[in-house]
PASE-838389 format. One record per residue (C-alpha): x, y, z. Coordinates in steps of 0.25 Angstrom, whole numbers. Example, Ala and Ser with C-alpha at 12.3 -4.5 7.8 and 13.67 -1.06 7.14 Angstrom:
BEGIN
     x     y     z
    49   -18    31
    55    -4    29
//
This chain:
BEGIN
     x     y     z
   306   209   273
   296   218   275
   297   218   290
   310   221   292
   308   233   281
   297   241   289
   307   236   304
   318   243   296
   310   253   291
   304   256   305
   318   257   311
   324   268   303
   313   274   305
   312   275   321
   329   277   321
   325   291   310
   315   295   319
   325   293   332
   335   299   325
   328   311   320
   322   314   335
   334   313   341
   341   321   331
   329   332   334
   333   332   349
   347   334   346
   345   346   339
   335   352   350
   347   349   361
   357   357   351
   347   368   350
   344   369   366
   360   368   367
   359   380   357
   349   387   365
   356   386   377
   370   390   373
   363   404   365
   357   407   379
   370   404   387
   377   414   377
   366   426   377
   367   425   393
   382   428   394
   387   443   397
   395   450   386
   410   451   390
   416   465   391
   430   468   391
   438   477   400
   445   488   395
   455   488   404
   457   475   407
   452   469   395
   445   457   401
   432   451   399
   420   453   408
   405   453   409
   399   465   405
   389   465   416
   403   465   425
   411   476   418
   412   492   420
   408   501   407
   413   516   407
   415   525   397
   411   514   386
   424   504   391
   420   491   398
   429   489   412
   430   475   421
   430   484   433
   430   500   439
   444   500   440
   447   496   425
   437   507   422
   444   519   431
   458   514   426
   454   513   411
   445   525   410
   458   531   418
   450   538   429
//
C-alpha cells in the first residue's frame, strides 16, 4: 500500500509540474502575440479625411492648406475656391 501511495504521489506531482510549465508558456505566447499586435498598431499612419471628398487617406499622402486636409491639388483649389 505504501508503494502505490508514493507512485501516486509521484504522479500528480510530475502531471502539476507539466501543467504549471505549460501554462507558463501559454501566457509568454499571449504576451509576445500582445507585443506584436501594439507594434503593428503604433506603425500604422493616421487617417486623414478629405474636405472635399470626404474620404479617408494617409496623412503622409494628403495636401494641408489653410488648416483643411485635401486628397489631392485639385480638391484644394476647388474647395479653398481659387
Amino acid at each position: 500500500m505504501g508503494k502505490f501511495l508514493l507512485w501516486a504521489v509521484i504522479i500528480l506531482a510530475v502531471l502539476f509540474v507539466s501543467r504549471v510549465l505549460s501554462h507558463q508558456k501559454a501566457q509568454a505566447r499571449q504576451a509576445a502575440a500582445r507585443r506584436q499586435a501594439d507594434d503593428a498598431r503604433t506603425a500604422s499612419e493616421t487617417m486623414v479625411r478629405c474636405a472635399h471628398c470626404r474620404i479617408y487617406l494617409p496623412r503622409s499622402e494628403a495636401y494641408q492648406s489653410q488648416g483643411k486636409t485635401w486628397c489631392c491639388a485639385e480638391h484644394a483649389r476647388l474647395g479653398l475656391g481659387k
